[in-house]
Structure formats: C-alpha cells, structure tokens
Backbone as ProteinMPNN parsed JSONL, in Angstrom:
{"seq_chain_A": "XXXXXXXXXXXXXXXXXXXXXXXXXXXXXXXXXXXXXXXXXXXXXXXXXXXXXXXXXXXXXXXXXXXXXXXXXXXXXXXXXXXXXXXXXXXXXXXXXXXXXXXXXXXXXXXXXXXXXXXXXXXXXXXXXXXXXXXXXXXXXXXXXXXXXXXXXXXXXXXXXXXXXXXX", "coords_chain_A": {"N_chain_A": [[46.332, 69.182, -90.43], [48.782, 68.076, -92.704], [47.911, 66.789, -95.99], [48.539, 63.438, -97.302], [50.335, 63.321, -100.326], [48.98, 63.263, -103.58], [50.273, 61.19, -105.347], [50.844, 59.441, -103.177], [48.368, 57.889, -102.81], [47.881, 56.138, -104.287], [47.803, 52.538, -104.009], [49.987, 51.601, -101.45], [47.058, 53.363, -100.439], [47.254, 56.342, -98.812], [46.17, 58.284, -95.768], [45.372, 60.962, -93.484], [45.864, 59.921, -90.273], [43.437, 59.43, -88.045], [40.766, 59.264, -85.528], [38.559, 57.763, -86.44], [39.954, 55.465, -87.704], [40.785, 53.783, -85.996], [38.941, 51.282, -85.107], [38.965, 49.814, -87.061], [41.591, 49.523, -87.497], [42.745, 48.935, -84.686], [42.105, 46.081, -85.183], [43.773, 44.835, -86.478], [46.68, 45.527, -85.505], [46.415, 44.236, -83.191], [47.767, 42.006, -82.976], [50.118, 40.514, -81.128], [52.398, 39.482, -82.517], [53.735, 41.528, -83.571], [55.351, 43.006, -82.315], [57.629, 41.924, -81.675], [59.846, 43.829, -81.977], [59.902, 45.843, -80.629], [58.905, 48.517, -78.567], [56.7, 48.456, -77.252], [53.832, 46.799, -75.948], [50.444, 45.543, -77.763], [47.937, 47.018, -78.469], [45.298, 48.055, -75.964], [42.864, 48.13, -76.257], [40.272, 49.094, -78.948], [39.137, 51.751, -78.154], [40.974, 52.727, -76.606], [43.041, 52.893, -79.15], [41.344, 55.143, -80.0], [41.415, 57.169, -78.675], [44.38, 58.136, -78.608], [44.877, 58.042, -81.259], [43.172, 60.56, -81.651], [44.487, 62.501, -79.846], [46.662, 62.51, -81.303], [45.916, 63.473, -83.888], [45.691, 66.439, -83.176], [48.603, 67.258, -83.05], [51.609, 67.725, -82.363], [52.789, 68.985, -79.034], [52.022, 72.047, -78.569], [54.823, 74.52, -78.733], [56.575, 72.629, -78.59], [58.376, 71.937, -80.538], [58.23, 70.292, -82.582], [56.781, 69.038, -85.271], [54.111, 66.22, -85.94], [53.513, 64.082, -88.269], [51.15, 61.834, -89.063], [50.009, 58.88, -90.908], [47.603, 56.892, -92.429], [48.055, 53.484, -93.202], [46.333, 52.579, -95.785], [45.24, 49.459, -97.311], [43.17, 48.144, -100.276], [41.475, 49.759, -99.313], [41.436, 48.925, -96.835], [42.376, 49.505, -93.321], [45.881, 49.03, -93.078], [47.81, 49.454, -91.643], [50.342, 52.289, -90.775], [52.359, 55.071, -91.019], [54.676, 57.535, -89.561], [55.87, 60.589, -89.103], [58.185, 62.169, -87.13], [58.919, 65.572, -87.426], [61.943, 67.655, -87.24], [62.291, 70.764, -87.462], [63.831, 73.144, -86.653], [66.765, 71.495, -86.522], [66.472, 70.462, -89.289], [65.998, 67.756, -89.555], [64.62, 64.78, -89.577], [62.188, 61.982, -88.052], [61.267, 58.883, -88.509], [58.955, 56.566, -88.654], [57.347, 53.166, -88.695], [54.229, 50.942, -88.464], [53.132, 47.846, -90.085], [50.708, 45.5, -90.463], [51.032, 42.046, -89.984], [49.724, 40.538, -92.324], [50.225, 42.167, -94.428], [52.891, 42.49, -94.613], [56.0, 42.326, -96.774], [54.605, 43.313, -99.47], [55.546, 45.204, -100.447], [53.997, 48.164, -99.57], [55.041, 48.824, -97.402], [57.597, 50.439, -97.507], [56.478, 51.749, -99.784], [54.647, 53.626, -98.532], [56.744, 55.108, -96.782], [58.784, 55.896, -98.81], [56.811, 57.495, -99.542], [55.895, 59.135, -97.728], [58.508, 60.614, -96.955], [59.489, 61.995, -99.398], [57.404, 63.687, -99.017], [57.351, 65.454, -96.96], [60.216, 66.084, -97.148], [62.846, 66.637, -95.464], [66.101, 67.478, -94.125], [67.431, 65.362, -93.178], [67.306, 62.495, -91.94], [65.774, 60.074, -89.96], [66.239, 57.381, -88.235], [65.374, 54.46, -85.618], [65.915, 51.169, -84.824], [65.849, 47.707, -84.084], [68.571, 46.123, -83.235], [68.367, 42.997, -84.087], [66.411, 43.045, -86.055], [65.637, 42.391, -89.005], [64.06, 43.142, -91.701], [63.233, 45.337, -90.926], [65.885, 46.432, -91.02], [66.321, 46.031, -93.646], [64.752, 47.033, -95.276], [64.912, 49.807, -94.093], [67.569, 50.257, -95.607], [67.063, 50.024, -98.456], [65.584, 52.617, -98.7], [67.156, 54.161, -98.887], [68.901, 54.342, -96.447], [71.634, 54.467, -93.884], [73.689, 52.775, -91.412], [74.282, 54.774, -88.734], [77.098, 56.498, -87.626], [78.997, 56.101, -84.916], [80.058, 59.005, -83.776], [77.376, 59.693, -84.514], [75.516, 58.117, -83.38], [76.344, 59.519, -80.532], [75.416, 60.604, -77.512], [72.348, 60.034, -78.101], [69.499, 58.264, -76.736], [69.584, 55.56, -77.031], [68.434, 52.268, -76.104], [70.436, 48.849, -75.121], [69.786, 47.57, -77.428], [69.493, 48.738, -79.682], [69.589, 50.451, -82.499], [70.827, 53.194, -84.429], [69.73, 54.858, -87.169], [70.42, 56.512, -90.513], [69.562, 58.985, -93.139]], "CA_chain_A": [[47.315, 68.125, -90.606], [49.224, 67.683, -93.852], [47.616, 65.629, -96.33], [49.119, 63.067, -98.403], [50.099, 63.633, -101.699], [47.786, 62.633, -104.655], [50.668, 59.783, -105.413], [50.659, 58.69, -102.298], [47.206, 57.866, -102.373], [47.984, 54.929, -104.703], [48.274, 51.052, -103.363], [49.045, 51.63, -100.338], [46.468, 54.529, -100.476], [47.675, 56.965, -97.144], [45.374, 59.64, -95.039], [45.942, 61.129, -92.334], [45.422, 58.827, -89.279], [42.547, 59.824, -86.571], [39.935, 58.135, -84.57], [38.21, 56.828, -87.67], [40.567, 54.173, -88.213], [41.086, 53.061, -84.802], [38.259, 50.094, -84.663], [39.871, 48.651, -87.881], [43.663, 49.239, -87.171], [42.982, 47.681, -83.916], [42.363, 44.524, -85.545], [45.333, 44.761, -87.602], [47.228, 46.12, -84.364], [46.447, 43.522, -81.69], [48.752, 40.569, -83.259], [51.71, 40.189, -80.553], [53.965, 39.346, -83.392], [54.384, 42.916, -84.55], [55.691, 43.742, -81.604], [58.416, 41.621, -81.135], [61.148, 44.794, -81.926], [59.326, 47.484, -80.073], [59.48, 48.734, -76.56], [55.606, 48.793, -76.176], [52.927, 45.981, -76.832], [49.667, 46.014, -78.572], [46.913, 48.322, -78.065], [44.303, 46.926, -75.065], [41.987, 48.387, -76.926], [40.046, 50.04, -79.644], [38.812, 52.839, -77.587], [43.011, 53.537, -76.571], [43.826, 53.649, -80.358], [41.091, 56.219, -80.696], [42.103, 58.426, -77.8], [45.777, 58.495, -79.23], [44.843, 58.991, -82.873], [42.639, 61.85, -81.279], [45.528, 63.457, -79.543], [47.598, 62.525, -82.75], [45.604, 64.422, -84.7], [45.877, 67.877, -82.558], [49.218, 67.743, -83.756], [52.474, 68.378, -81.865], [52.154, 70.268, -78.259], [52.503, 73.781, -78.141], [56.21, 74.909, -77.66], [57.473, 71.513, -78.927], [59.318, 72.766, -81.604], [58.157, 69.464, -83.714], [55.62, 68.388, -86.28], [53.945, 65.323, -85.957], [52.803, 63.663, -89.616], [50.736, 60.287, -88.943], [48.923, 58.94, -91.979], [47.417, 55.627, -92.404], [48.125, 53.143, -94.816], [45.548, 51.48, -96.78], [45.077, 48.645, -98.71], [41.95, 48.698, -101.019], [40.905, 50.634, -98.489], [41.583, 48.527, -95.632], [43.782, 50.095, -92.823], [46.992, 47.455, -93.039], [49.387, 50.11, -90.07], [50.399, 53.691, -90.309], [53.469, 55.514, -91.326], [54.687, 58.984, -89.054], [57.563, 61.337, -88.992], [58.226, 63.923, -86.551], [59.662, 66.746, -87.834], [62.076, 68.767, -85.826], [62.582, 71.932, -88.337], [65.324, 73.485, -86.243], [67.746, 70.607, -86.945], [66.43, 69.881, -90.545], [65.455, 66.444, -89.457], [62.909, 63.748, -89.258], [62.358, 61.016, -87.808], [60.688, 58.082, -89.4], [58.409, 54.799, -87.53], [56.242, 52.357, -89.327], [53.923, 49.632, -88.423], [52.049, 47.59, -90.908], [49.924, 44.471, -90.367], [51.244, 41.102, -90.287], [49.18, 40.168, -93.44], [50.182, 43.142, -95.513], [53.77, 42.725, -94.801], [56.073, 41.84, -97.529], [54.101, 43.129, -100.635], [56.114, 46.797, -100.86], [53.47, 48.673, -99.16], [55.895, 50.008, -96.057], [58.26, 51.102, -98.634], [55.491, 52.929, -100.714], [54.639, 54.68, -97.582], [57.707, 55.78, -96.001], [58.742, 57.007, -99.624], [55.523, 59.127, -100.124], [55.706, 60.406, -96.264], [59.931, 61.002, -96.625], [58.934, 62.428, -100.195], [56.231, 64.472, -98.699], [58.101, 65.534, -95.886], [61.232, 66.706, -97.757], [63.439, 66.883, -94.655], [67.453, 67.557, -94.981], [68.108, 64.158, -92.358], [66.173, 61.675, -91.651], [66.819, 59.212, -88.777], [64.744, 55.987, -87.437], [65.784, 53.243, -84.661], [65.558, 49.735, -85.291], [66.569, 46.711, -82.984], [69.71, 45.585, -84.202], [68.155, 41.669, -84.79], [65.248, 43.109, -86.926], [66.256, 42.268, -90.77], [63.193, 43.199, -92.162], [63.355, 46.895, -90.995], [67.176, 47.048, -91.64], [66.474, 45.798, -95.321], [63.897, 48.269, -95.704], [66.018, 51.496, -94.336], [68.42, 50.212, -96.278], [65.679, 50.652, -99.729], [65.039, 53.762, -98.595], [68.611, 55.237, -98.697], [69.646, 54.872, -94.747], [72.865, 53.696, -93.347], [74.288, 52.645, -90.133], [74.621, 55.949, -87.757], [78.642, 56.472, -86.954], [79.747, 56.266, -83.461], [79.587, 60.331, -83.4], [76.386, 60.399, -84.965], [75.52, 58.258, -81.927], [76.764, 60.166, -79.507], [74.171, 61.424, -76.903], [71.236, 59.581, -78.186], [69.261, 57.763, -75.71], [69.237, 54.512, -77.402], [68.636, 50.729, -75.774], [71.732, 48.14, -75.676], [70.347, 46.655, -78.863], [68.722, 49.63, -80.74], [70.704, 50.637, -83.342], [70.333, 54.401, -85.036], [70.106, 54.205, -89.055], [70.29, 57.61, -90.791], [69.96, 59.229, -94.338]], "C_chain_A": [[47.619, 68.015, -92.098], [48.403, 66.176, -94.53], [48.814, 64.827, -97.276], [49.514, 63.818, -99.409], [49.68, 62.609, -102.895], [48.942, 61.238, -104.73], [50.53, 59.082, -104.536], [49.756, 57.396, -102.119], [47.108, 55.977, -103.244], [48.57, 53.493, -104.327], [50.015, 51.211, -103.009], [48.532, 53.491, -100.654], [47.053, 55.347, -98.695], [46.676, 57.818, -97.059], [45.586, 59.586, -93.942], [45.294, 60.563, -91.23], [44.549, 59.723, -88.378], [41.69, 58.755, -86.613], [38.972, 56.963, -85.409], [38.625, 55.601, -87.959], [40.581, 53.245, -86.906], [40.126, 51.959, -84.65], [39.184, 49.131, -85.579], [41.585, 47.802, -87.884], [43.71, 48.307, -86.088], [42.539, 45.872, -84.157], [43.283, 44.193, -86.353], [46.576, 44.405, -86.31], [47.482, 44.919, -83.321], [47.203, 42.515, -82.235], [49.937, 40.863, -82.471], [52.39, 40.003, -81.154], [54.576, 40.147, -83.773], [55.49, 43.563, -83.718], [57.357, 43.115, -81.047], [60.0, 42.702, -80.978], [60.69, 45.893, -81.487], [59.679, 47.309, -78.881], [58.177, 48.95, -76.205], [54.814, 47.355, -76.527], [51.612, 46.361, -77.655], [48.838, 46.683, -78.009], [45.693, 47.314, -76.989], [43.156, 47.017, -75.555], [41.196, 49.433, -77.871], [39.764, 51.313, -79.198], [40.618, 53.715, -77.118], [43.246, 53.72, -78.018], [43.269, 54.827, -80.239], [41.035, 57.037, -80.141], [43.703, 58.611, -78.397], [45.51, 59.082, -80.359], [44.327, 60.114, -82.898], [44.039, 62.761, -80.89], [46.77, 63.529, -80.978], [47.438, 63.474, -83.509], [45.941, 65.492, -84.595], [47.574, 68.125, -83.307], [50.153, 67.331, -82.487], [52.126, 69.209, -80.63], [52.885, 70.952, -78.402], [54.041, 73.926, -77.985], [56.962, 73.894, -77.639], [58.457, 71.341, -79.85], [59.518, 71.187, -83.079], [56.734, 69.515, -84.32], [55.108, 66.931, -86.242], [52.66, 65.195, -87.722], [52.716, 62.077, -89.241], [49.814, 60.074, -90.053], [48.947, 57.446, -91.819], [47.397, 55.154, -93.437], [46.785, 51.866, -94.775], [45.846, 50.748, -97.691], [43.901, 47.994, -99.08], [41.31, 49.122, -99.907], [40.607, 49.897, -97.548], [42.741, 49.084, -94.793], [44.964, 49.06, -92.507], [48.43, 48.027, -91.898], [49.365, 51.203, -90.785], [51.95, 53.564, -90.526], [53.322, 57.256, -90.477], [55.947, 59.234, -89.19], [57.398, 62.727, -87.742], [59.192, 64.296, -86.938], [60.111, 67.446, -86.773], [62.62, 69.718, -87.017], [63.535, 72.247, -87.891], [65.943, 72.937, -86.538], [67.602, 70.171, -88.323], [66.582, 68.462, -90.437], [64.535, 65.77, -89.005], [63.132, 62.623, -88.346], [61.764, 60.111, -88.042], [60.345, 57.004, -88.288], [57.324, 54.695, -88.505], [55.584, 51.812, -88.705], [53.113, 49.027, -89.528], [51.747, 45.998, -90.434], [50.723, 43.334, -91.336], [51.18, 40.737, -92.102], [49.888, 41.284, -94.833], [51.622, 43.175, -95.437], [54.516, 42.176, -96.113], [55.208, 41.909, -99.483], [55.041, 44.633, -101.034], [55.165, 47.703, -99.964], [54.447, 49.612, -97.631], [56.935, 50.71, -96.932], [57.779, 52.063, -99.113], [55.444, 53.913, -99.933], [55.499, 55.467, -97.177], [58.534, 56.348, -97.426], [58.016, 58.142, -99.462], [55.798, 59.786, -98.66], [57.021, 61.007, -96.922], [59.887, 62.12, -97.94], [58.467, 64.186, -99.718], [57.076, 66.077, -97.403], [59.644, 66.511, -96.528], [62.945, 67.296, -96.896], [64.88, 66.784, -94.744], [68.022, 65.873, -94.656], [66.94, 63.636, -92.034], [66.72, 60.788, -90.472], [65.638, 57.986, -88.344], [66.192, 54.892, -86.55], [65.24, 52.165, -85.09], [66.697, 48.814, -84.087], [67.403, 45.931, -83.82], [69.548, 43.81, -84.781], [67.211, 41.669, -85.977], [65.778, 43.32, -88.764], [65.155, 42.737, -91.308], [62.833, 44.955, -92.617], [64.39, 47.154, -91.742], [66.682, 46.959, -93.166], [65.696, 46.904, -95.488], [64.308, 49.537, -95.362], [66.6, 51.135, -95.398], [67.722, 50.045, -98.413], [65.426, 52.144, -99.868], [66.287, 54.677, -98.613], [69.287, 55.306, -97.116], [71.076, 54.333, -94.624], [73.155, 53.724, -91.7], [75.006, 54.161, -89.84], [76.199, 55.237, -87.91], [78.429, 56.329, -85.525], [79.29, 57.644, -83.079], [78.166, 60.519, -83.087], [75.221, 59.529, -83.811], [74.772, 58.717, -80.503], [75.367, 60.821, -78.786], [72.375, 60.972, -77.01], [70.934, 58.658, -77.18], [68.684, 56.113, -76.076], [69.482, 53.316, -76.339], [69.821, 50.24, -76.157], [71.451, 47.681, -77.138], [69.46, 47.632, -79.541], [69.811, 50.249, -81.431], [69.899, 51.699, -84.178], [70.741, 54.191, -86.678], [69.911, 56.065, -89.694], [70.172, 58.027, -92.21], [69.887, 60.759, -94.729]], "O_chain_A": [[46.625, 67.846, -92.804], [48.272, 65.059, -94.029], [49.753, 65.396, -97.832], [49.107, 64.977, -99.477], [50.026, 61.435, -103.03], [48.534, 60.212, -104.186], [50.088, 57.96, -104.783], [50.048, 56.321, -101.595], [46.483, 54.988, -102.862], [49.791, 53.338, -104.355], [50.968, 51.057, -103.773], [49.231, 54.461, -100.944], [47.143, 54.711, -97.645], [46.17, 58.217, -98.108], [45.918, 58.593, -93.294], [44.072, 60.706, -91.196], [45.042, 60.783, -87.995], [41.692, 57.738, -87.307], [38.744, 55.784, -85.142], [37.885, 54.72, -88.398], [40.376, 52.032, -86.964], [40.562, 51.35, -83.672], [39.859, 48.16, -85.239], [42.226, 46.764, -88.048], [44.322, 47.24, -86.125], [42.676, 44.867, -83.459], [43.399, 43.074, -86.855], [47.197, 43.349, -86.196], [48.553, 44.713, -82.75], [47.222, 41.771, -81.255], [50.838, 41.467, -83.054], [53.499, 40.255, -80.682], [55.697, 40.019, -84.266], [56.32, 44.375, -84.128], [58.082, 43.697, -80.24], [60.939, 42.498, -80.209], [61.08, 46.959, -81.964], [60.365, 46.488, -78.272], [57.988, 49.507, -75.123], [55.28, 46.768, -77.503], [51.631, 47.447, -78.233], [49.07, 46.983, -76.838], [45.344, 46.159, -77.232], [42.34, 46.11, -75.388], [41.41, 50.622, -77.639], [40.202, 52.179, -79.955], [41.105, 54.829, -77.31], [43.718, 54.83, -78.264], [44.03, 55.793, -80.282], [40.611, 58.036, -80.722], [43.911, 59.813, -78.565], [45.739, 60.262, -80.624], [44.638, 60.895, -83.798], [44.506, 63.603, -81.657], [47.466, 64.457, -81.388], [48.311, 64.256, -83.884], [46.519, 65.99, -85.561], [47.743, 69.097, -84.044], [49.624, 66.665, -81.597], [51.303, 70.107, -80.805], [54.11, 70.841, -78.42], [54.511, 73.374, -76.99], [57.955, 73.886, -76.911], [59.335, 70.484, -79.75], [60.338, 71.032, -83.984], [55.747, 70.018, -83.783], [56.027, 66.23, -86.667], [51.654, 65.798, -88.096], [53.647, 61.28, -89.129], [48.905, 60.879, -90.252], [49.858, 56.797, -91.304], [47.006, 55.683, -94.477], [46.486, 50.864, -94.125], [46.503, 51.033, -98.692], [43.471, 47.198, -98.245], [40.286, 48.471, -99.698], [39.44, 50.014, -97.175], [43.874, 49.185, -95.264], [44.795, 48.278, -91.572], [49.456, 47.465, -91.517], [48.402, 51.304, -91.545], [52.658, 52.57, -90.361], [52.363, 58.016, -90.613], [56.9, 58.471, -89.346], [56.737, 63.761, -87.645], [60.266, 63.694, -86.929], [59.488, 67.831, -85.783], [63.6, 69.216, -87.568], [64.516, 71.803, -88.488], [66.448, 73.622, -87.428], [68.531, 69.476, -88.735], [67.326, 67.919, -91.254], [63.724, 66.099, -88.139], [64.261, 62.38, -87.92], [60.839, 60.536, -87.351], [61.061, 56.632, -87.358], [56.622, 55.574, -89.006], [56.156, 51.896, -87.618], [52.281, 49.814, -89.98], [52.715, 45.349, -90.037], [51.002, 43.358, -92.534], [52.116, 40.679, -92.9], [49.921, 40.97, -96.023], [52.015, 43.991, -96.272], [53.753, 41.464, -96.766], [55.207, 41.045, -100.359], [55.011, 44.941, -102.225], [56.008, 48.27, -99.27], [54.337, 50.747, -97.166], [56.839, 51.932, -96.819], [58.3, 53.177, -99.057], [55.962, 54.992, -100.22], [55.178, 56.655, -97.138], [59.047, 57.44, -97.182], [58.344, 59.317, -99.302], [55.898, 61.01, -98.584], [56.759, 62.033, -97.55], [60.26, 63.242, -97.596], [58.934, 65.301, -99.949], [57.102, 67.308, -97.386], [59.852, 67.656, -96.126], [63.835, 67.995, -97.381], [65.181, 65.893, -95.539], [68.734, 65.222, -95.421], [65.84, 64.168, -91.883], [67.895, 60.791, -90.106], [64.411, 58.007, -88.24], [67.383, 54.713, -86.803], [64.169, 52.152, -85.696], [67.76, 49.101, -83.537], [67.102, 45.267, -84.811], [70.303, 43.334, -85.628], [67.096, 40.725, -86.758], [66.16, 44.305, -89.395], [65.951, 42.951, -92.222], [62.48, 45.56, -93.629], [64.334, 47.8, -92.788], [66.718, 48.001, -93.819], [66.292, 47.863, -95.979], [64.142, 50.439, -96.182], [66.174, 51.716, -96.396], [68.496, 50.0, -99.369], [65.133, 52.744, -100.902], [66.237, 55.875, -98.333], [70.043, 56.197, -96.732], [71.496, 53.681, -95.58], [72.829, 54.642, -90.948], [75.96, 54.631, -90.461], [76.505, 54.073, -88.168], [77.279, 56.569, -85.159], [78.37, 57.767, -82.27], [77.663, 61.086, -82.117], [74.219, 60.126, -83.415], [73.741, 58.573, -79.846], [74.47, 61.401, -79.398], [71.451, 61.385, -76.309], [71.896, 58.132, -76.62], [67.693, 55.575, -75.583], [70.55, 53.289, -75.728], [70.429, 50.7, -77.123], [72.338, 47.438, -77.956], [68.486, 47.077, -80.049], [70.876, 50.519, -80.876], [68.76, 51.495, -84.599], [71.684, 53.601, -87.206], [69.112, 56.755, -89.061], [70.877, 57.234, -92.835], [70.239, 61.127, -95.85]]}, "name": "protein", "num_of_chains": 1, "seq": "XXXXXXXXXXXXXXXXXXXXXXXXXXXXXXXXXXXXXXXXXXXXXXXXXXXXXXXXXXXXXXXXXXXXXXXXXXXXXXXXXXXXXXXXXXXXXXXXXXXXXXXXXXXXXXXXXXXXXXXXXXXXXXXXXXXXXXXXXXXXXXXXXXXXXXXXXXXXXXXXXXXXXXXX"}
C-alpha cells in the first residue's frame, strides 16, 4: 500500500489505514452525527471496522482496474477519520471521500489530508459526491480546487436525487 508522504505526516499525521486503528476510529466513528450526509450509518462495531480495514488493506480486487489509497488521519497521534481515493488509471481519475471525527472537525485537518492524499496521488481528475445540503464538504471541495460537475459531466453517473458530483 502506498505510504504517505513525509509532509503528510505532519498535523494531521496520515498512515495507511488497517486493523490497527479500528478499536480507536471506532470511537471516533460511532457518533450518528457524522453520518447525517452519507448513505450508510456508523460502524456496529469495532470488530466490523477491523474486518474492512483488513480487506482495505489487500488493496483493490483483482481485475478491478482501480487502486484503493486509505490512510488514516491522526491527530497527535490520535486517529480523528481517514482520507481514501480510488484510483481508476485508465480514465486518469480519482475519486476522493473523507470522514473525520466530530471533535477534530473544523481545525484544517480534512483539508491537510485530502491535499497530501490528492498531492500524493497526482491524478489528471479528481471527482467526489457530496449531498447537495452539506456546506461543510462543499466549502471544503471548493478549498481544494473542485467545482460543480456540468450537466454532461453528469451524464450517466449513478447519483441520488440530492447528491451532487463536484469535480477538479
């Protein structure tokens, strides 16, 4: 798995996410509030993060023709959520998802991250979903260089009535 890079590593420190983190994240993790713009809820439990972050780790299956990069963000070396991108190389694009912990929101830290991954990553397009009421995300694509998808750009994606595609 790709590591960070050495900047990265600075407040929020990142590494790459596996089963390790999963007792701590899930106490970050289980707050219902995080979830109010997602399509899943919180984790039932620590033992589910650390079967996912296990299969996380492996990577991408076989014959998928993506990359999966999950790294976790720290702060002083507490896990505060996780930054990933899958890579689809053929298309020269990414795709970008955060979460970070209630407590840790609001200091720059999802920013830091999704630089150093997008950074790291170096991909020609980038792309992330966001629920069109969530200001918090939009402001933060919109930090990061994204803009409101066109109509075309769109086209064919299998987005929700209120998910809205952001691109850069």
């Amino acid at each position: 798995m790709p590591r960070p890079p050495e900047a990265a590593r600075e407040a929020p420190m990142l590494e790459p996410l596996g089963p390790q983190h999963a007792a701590a994240l899930y106490e970050v993790l289980a707050d219902p509030t995080l979830y109010r713009f997602l399509d899943y809820g919180p984790p039932p439990s620590a033992q589910h993060l650390r079967d996912v972050y296990t299969r996380l780790a492996r990577g991408a299956p076989e014959g998928s023709g993506q990359v999966w990069i999950n790294w976790a963000i720290l702060d002083a070396g507490n896990p505060a959520g996780y930054v990933q991108a899958t890579v689809v190389p053929a298309k020269g694009e990414a795709w970008l998802a955060y979460v970070l912990g209630a407590r840790y929101q609001g200091r720059g830290h999802a920013t830091r991250a999704c630089e150093a991954l997008m950074s790291h990553v170096g991909a020609a397009r980038w792309l992330a979903t966001v629920e069109h009421d969530n200001a918090a995300s939009i402001a933060l694509l919109g930090r990061l260089g994204f803009r409101a998808a066109s109509g075309e750009e769109t086209s064919g994606r299998d987005l929700t009535p209120t998910e809205r595609l952001y691109v850069r």
